[in-house]
ZAMARGU-4260 file (C-alpha; in steps of 0.2 Angstrom, whole numbers, plus 5000, padded with zeros to 4 digits):
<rodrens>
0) 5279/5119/5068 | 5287/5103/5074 | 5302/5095/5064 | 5293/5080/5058 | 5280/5091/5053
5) 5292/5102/5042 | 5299/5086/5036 | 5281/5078/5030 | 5280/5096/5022 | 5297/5095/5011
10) 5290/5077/5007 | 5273/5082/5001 | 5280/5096/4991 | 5294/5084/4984 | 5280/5076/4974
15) 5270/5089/4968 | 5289/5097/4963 | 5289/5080/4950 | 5273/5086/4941 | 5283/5103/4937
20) 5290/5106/4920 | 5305/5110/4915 | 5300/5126/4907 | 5291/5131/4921 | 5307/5128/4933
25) 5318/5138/4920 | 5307/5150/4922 | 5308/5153/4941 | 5325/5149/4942 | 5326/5166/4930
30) 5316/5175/4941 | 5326/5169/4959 | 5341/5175/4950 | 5337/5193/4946 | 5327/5193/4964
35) 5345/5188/4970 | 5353/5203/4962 | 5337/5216/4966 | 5338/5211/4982 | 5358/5216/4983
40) 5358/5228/4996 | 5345/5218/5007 | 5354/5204/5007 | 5370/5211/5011 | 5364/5221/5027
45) 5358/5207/5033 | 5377/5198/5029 | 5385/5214/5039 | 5373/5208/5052 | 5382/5192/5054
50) 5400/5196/5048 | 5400/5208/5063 | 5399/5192/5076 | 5412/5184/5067 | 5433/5190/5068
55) 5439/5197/5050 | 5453/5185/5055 | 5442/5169/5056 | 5447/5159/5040 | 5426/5157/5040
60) 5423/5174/5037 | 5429/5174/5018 | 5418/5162/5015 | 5403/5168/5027 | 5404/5189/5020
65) 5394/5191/5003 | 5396/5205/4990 | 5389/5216/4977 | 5399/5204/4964 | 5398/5188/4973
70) 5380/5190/4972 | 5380/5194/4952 | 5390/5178/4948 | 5379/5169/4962 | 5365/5175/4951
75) 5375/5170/4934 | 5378/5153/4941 | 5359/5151/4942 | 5355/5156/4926 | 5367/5142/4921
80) 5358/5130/4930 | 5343/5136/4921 | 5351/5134/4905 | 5355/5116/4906 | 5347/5102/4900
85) 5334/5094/4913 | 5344/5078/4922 | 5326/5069/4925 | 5319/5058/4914 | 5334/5053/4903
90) 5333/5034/4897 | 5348/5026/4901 | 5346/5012/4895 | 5328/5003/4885 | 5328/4986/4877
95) 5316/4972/4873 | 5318/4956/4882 | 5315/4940/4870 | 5298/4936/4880 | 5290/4953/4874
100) 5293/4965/4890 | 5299/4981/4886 | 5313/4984/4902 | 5318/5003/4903 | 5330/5011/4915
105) 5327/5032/4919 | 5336/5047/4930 | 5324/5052/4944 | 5325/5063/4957 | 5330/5056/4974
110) 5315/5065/4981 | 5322/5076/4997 | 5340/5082/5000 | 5347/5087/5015 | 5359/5099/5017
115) 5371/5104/5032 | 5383/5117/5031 | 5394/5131/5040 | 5396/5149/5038 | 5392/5150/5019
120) 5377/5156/5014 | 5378/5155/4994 | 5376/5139/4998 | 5357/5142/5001 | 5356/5151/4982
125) 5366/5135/4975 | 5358/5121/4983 | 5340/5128/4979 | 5345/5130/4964 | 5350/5113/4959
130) 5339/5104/4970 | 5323/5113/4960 | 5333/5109/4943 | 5336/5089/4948 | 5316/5089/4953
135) 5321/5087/4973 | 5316/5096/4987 | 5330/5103/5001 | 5329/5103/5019 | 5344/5113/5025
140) 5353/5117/5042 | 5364/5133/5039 | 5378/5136/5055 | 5371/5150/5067 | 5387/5160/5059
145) 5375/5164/5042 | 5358/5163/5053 | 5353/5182/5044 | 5360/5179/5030 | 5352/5161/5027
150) 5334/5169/5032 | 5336/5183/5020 | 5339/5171/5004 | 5327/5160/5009 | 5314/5173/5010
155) 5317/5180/4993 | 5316/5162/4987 | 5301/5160/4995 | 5293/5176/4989 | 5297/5170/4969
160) 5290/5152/4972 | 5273/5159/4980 | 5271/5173/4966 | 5273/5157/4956 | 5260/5147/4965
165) 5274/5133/4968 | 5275/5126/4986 | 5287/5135/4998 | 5290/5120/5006 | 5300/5112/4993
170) 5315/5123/5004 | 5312/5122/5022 | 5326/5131/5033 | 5330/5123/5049 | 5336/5134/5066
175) 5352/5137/5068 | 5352/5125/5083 | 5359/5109/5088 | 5343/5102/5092 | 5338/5103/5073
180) 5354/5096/5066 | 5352/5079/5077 | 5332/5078/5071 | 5338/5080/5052 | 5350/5066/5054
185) 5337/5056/5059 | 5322/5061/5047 | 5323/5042/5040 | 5307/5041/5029 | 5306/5059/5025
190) 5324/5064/5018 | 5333/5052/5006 | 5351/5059/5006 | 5361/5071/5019 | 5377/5079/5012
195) 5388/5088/5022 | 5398/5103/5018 | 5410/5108/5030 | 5423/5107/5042 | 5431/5090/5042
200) 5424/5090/5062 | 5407/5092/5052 | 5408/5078/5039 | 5413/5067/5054 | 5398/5071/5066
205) 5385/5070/5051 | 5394/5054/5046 | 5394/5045/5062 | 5378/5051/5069 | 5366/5051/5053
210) 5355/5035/5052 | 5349/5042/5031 | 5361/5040/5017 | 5376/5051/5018 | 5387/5057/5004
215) 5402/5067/5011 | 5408/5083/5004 | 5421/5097/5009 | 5437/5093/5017 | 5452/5096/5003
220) 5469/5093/5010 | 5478/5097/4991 | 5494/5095/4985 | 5504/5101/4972 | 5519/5092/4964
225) 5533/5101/4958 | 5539/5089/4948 | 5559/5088/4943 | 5555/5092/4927 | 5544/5106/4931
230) 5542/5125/4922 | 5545/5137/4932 | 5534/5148/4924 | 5519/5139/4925 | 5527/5134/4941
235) 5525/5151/4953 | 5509/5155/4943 | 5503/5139/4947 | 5507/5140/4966 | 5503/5155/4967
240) 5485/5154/4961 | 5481/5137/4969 | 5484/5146/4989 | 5479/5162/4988 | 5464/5165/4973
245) 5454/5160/4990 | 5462/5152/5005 | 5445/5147/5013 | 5439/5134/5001 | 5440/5118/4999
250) 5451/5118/4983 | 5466/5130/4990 | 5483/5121/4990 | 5491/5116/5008 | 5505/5107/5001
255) 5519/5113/4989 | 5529/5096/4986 | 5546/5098/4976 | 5560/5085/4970 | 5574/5090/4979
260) 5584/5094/4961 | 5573/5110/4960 | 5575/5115/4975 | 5588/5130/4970 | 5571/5138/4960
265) 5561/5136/4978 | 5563/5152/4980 | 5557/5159/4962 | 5542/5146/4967 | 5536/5153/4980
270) 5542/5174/4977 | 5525/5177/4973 | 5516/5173/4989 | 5524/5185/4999 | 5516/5200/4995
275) 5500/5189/5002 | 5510/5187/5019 | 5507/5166/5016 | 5516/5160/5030 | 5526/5143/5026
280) 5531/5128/5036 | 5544/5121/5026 | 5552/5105/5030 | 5573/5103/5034 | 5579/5105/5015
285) 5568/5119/5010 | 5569/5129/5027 | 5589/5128/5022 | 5583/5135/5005 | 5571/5147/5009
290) 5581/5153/5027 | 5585/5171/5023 | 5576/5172/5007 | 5560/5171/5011 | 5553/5183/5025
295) 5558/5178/5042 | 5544/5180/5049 | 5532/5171/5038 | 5544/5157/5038 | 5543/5142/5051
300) 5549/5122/5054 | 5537/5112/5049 | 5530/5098/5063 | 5520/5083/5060 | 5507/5093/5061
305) 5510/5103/5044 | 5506/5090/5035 | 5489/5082/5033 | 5481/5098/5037 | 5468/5109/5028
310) 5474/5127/5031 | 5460/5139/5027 | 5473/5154/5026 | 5487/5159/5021 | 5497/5146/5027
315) 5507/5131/5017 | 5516/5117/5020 | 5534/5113/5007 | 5537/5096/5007 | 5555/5090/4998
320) 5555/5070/4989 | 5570/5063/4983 | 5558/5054/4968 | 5542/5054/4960 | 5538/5038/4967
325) 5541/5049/4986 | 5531/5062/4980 | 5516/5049/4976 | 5518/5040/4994 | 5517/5057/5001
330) 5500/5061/4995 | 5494/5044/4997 | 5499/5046/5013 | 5490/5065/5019 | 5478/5065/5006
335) 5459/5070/5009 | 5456/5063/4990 | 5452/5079/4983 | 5460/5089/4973 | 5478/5085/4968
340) 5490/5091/4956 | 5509/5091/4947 | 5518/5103/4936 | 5529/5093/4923 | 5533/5095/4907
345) 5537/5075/4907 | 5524/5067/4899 | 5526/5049/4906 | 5527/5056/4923 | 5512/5069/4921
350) 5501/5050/4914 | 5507/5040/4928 | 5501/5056/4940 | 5484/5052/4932 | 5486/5036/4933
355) 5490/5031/4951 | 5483/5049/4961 | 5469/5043/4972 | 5458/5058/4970 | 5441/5065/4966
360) 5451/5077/4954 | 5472/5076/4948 | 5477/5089/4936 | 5493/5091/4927 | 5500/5110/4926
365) 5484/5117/4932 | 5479/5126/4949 | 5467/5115/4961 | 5457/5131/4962 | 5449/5122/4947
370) 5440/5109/4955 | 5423/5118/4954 | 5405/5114/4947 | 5405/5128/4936 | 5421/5128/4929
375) 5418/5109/4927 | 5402/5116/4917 | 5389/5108/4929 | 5382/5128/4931 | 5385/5126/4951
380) 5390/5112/4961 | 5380/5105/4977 | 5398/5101/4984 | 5413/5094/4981 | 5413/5072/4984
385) 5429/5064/4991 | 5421/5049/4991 | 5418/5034/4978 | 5401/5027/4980 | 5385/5036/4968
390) 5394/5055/4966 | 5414/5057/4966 | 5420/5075/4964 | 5410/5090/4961 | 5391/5086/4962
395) 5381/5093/4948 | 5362/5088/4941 | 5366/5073/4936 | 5373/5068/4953 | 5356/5073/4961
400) 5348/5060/4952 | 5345/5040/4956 | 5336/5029/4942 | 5322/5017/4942 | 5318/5002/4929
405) 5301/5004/4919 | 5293/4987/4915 | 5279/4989/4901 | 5269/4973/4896 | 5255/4964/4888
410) 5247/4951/4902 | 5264/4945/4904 | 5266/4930/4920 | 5281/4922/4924 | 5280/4904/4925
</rodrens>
């Protein structure tokens, strides 16, 4: 089967999917779910398969290997998509125009959404998921990193929607090649909207390559502030969480900055990370600080290049300011506009944080690790927005909707 002919597929099945209630999507989402957990230990042979091409050491490989529980909360999220209310057909806005016409506004579908991504192949469970709950089709191109991986979820799927009589083709897996990535960037007229999720290397290629609609996703470059005023408590805990709760995603901190008045409590800040061996690249003031009291061997002078960069390990950047108004210019400055956060226990500092942060998401004494559909209670996320036009942040139903005008009359002409 050709590409255009996998793309008039998607597109086809992307109307009939409009005639689908939402009782009837709840219901196979239910079933996909305890398929995905059923199929536990088929799906994970296949993951070995490709977690044994791939170096434990690779920062992808956390985010490519699958387990036993990963699978049962991959499963939970997509009972929670099941759970929500449907994002189609919501009236946004209805009203009656002084010449009789009745002029309304509703959430529809985009139609067909195009996914590319690397080595993560919950993805594939996530991205069906929503895309069947938000009344779109998917077309996605996994990495060749998650090619069993990708093909095993996908068959499951598969199996459920046919049992089901639904058409398999509202998911349609690409190859893993090159060849198929530069075909679904130009699949104008048969996808509507790509989204990327991936390196920042990724974003960029689909970006400047794409000729449909893109909405970028992925790259987080997150800081946290540690503000003078700072608890140390929720400080270290903080810290600690925001870097190594998973050091491959999107949402894991790269760069501690600290007012240079708590810089004697740098080492309570960071005591916790060492029993993860994070390695720091701390700038002049903190290495002073931290020399011979943090391991020597995790402990090196940062460059230019420490900061600006999204690690995907356990590795982190310390920054020391001199103000609050430093530690803003900072981030303004290295930013990917993702996730960005401050511990303070000054209120007027922690609402101007809010106020002037540039980000899809700014916390105050909270861990980045946050910055997720589901804990945003979306049920699972389609990716993470750092941009600001249609989606900003993580990308729920409601984000996989557009809307169109209704216009209802009685013989009305304009004149």
């Amino acid at each position: 089967m050709n590409y255009r002919e996998q793309f008039e597929n998607a597109l086809n099945a992307s109307r009939e999917l409009i005639m689908l209630g939402d009782e009837k999507i709840n219901d196979v989402l239910e079933k996909i779910a305890e398929a995905a957990v059923k199929s536990t230990d088929f799906i994970l042979r296949e993951n070995q398969k490709d977690l044994a091409r791939m170096e434990n050491s690779d920062p992808k490989y956390d985010r490519l290997k699958l387990t036993g529980e990963r699978l049962g909360c991959i499963a939970e999220d997509i009972r929670n998509v099941a759970s929500l209310p449907s994002p189609v057909g919501r009236i946004l806005s209805d009203s009656i125009r002084p010449n009789g016409l009745k002029i309304s506004k509703i959430t529809v579908p985009f139609g067909v959404i195009g996914i590319v991504f690397e080595a993560r192949p919950n993805v594939t469970f996530d991205v069906f998921s929503l895309c069947l709950k938000s009344g779109n089709a998917c077309v996605l191109k996994g990495g060749s990193d998650a090619t069993n991986s990708n093909q095993t979820i996908v068959s499951i799927i598969h199996k459920v929607l046919e049992a089901n009589n639904i058409n398999r083709h509202i998911l349609t897996l690409l190859p893993p090649g090159r060849e198929a990535t530069t075909e679904l960037l130009n699949a104008r007229g048969y996808v509507d909207l790509l989204i990327p999720r991936g390196s920042q290397g990724l974003i960029d290629y689909v970006r400047k390559n794409a000729t449909i609609p893109v909405i970028e996703t992925g790259a987080g470059i997150c800081h946290t502030y540690f503000d003078e005023f700072g608890d140390l408590g929720k400080g270290s805990l903080i810290v600690n969480n925001a870097k190594t709760r998973r050091v491959s995603v999107c949402n894991a901190l790269d760069c501690l900055i600290i007012h240079e008045s708590r810089l004697p409590d740098l080492k309570s800040i960071v005591k916790l990370l060492i029993k993860n061996n994070v390695e720091i690249y701390a700038d002049k003031q903190s290495y002073s600080i931290l020399d011979g009291k943090y391991p020597d061997y995790l402990l090196q002078a940062a460059d230019d290049e420490s900061f600006g960069t999204e690690f995907l390990s356990y590795r982190m950047a310390v920054k020391t300011v001199a103000s609050f108004d430093e530690a803003i210019a900072h981030i303004a400055k290295y930013s990917s506009k993702h996730s960005e956060a401050i511990i303070s226990e000054n209120k007027k500092n922690c609402e101007l944080f809010l106020k002037t942060v540039d980000a899809a998401a700014v916390f105050v004494n909270a861990s980045t690790a946050f910055t997720d559909g589901a804990q945003f209670g979306l049920g699972a996320e389609i990716g993470i927005s750092t941009q600001k036009l249609h989606a900003r942040g993580p990308m729920g139903l409601e984000e996989l909707t557009s809307y169109k005008w209704l216009i209802e009359g009685d013989g009305h002409i304009r004149l």
